[in-house]
VEXMI-498928 format. One record per residue (C-alpha): x, y, z. Coordinates in steps of 0.001 Angstrom, whole numbers, plus 524288, in hexadecimal, padded with zeros to 5 digits. Each point is the difference from the previous one (the first is absolute). Layout:
BEGIN
XYZ
...
% end
This chain:
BEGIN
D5CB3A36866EB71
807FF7F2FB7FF27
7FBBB7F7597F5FC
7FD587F190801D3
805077F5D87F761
7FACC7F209802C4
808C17F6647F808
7FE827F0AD7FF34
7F23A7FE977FDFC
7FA9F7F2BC7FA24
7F1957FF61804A3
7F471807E77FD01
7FBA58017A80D80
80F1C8051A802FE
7FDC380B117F55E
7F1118027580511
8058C8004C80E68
80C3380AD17FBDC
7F78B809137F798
7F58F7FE8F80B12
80AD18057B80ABB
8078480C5F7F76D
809357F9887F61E
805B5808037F5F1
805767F8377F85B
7FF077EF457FF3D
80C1E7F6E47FCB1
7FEF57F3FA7F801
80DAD7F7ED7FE88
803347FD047F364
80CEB7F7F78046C
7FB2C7F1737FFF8
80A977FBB880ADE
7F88D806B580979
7F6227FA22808BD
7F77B80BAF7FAFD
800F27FF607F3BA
7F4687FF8F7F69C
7FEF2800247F01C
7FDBB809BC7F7A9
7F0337FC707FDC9
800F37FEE580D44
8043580CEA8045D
7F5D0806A37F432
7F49D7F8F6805FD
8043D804E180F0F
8025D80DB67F8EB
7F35C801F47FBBD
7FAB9800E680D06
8073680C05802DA
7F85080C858007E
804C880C887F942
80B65805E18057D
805387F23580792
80BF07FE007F7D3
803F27F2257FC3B
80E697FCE5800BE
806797F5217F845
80CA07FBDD807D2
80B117F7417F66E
80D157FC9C80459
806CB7FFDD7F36C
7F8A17FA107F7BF
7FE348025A7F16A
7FD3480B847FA1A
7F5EF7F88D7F517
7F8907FAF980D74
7FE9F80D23805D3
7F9AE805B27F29E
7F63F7F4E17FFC9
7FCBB803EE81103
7FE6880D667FBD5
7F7387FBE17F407
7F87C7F82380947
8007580A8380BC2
8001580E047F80F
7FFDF8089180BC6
80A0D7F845807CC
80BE5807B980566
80DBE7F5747FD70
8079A7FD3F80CE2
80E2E7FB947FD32
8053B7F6D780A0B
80AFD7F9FE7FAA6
80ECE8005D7FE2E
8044D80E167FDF6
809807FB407F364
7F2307F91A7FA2C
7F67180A1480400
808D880A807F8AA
7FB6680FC57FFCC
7FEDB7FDCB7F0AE
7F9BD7F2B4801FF
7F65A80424809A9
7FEDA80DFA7F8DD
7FB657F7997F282
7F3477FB5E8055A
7FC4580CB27FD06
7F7777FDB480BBD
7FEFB8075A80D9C
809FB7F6A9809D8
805548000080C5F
80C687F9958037F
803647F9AD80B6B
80D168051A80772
802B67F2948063D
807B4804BE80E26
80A767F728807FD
7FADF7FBCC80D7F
8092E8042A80930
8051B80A3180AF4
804868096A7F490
7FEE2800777F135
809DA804707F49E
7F3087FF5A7F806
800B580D057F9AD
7EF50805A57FD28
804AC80C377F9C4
808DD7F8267F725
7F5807F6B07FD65
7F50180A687FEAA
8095C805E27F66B
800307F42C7F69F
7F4007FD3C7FF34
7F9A680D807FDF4
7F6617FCB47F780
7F7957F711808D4
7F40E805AE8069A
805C97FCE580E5E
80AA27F72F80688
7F9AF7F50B80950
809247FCD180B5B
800D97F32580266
8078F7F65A807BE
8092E7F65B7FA0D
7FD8C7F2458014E
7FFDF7F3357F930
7F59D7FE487F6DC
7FD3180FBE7FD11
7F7B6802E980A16
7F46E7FD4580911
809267FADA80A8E
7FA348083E80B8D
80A8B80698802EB
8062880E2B8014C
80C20807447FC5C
8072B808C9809A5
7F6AD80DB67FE37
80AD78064A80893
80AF47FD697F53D
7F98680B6F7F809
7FFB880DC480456
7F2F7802BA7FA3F
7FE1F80DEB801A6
80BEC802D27F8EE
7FCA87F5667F582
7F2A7806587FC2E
8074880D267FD37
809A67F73E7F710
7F6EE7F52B7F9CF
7F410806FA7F88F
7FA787F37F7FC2F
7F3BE7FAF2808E5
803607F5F480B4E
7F7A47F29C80132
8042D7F8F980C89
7FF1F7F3537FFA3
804F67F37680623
7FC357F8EF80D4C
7F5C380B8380317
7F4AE7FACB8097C
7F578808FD806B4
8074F7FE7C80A67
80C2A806917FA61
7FADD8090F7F549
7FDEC80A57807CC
80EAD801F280518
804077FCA77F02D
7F73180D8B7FC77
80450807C380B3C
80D3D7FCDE7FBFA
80263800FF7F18A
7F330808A47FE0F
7FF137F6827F1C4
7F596803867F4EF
7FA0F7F0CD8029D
8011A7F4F38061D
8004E7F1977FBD3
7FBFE7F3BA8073F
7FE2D7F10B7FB2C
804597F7D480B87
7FCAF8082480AC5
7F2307FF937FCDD
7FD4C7F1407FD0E
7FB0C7F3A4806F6
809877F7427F81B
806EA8036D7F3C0
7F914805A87F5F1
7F2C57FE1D807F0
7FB6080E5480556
7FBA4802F480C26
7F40780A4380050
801F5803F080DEF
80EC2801CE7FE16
7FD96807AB7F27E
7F68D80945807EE
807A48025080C5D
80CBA802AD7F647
7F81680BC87F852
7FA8B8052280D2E
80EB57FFA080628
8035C807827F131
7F63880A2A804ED
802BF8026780D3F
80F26801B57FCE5
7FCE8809887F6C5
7F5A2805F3808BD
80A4E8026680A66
80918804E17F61F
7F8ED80A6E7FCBD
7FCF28033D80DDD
80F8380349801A1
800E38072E7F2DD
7F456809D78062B
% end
């Protein structure tokens, strides 16, 4: 089964309304230029309305490594997302957390790619998956998609033994075709499930997990 990252949340309804639909795992933005951001007592009082086994992610685009310690202090089950500069958010920086991360593989928009995955995956073997992104101005949340055709998936998961987190400009609208396509281990959505930025929208969260479901409900129809 796909998992289901929710990422930007700032409200406690937001976190009620993506726990109440299927979410896996729930992103708070630790990157205060972004519209979503929130503060570390912030994000520890939103945690703690997680239930057991909803994972809260702590997203920083390269920040300090003293401020990360004092998030995970605050947030002691939180998994580290790394969305920043590749020569910031070095293997050995990221790797001295000494914390479970994910780091984001921040992909070109355009007809093709010289972005090279297995490289990538490669380099930063130590992180519990590579989130696929888009790259835009400001690190993310812009709504919109890479080129999934640049990749030749099937021949990527034989190559790349790391887990696969799409990300970037999904919508329920879309999801479904981004599944069918690079078959990932999860998905990630901000943007494509809000009513303005960083303001959730319930409806949008729930039709996004049921459009999850029925991709991977039809995917297993063709592997049987």
């Amino acid at each position: 089964m796909t998992k289901i990252k929710i990422c930007g949340l700032t409200r406690e309804q937001d976190v009620d309304a993506a726990v109440l639909a299927g979410a896996d795992a729930i992103g708070f933005v630790m990157f205060d230029k972004s519209p979503r951001a929130v503060s570390i007592d912030r994000a520890a009082l939103l945690a703690k309305r997680l239930p057991p086994f909803v994972t809260p992610v702590l997203l920083f685009v390269n920040e300090l490594q003293v401020n990360i310690h004092k998030a995970c202090e605050a947030i002691p089950t939180a998994l580290l997302q790394f969305h920043g500069d590749d020569d910031v958010e070095t293997p050995e920086f990221c790797a001295s957390l000494k914390r479970p991360f994910m780091k984001a593989a921040r992909i070109p928009i355009g007809e093709e790619t010289s972005f090279d995955l297995v490289k990538y995956a490669v380099r930063y073997k130590e992180t519990s998956a590579i989130l696929l992104d888009t790259l835009v101005t400001g690190y993310g949340g812009a709504g919109k998609t890479f080129n999934w055709n640049a990749f030749n998936w099937s021949q990527l998961s034989t190559n790349v033994s790391l887990p696969l987190v799409l990300s970037g400009g999904l919508t329920p609208a879309n999801v479904i075709q981004g599944i069918a396509l690079v078959k990932p281990w999860a998905v990630d959505v901000s943007s494509g499930v809000e009513a303005a930025r960083g303001i959730k929208d319930s409806q949008k969260i729930a039709d996004f997990v049921a459009a999850v479901k029925q991709a991977d409900s039809s995917l297993r129809s063709i592997d049987f």
